[in-house]
C-alpha angles and dihedrals in degrees: 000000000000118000084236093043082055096047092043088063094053127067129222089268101047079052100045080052093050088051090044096053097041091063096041104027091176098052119142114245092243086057084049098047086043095053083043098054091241147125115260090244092045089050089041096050085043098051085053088053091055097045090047100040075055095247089129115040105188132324115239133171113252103233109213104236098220092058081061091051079238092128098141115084114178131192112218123184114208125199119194135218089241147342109246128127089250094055088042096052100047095040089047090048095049092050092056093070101048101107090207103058108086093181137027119186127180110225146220109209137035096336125059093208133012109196125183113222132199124217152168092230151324078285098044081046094052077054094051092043101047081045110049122355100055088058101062113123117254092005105152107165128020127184130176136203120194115218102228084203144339116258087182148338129194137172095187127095130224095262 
């Protein structure tokens, strides 16, 4: 579906609620109702239609990586022996399971996966690598790139 075709399906009011709750997540449904103009019963009842009709897709707390003494995100490019279901698959199974990868896409362009990997450090990364990564089935090619910092990061949409 279409951004516009989305956005066509919603109102003013389901959007000002998606805004509202991207940004607090952890608001109480009276403050919501409050910044949407709406009853609490109306909000509430709007808030179930977008979590059914599959708008919000969970709600999750966003974990700063350097508490964790996780300060090290690396970008690493995959490229894969084939592209059959079959390579996919097993490729896309195995990296699942590797704890360190917070995202896996599937690309268009010179690369077949770009992942984004979280690390102590360049050494705790080498570990990681020599793990893990190296291990994935049909790789053929791997290259990384280290972030020297983060300029910004958002899990929220244009709505």
């Amino acid at each position: 579906m279409r951004k516009d075709s989305a956005r066509s399906a919603l109102d003013e009011t389901d959007l000002r609620i998606l805004r509202v709750l991207q940004k607090r997540g952890r608001i109480s449904n009276a403050d919501l109702a409050e910044a949407a103009h709406l009853s609490a019963s109306a909000c509430h009842r709007r808030v179930h239609r977008l979590e059914a009709e599959g708008y919000i897709s969970g709600y999750v707390a966003l974990l700063d990586h350097r508490k964790f003494r996780l300060p090290t995100t690396v970008i690493v490019e995959i490229t894969l022996s084939g592209q059959s279901d079959e390579v996919l698959d097993a490729f896309e199974t195995a990296v699942r399971r590797v704890p360190d990868v917070l995202e896996c896409h599937l690309m268009a362009g010179s690369a077949d996966y770009l992942l984004k990997v979280v690390a102590e450090d360049t050494e705790d990364f080498a570990r990681i690598h020599r793990q893990y990564l190296t291990r994935l089935p049909n790789v053929t090619q791997m290259q990384s790139s280290f972030a020297l910092r983060t300029v910004f990061s958002t899990t929220a949409l244009p709505v």
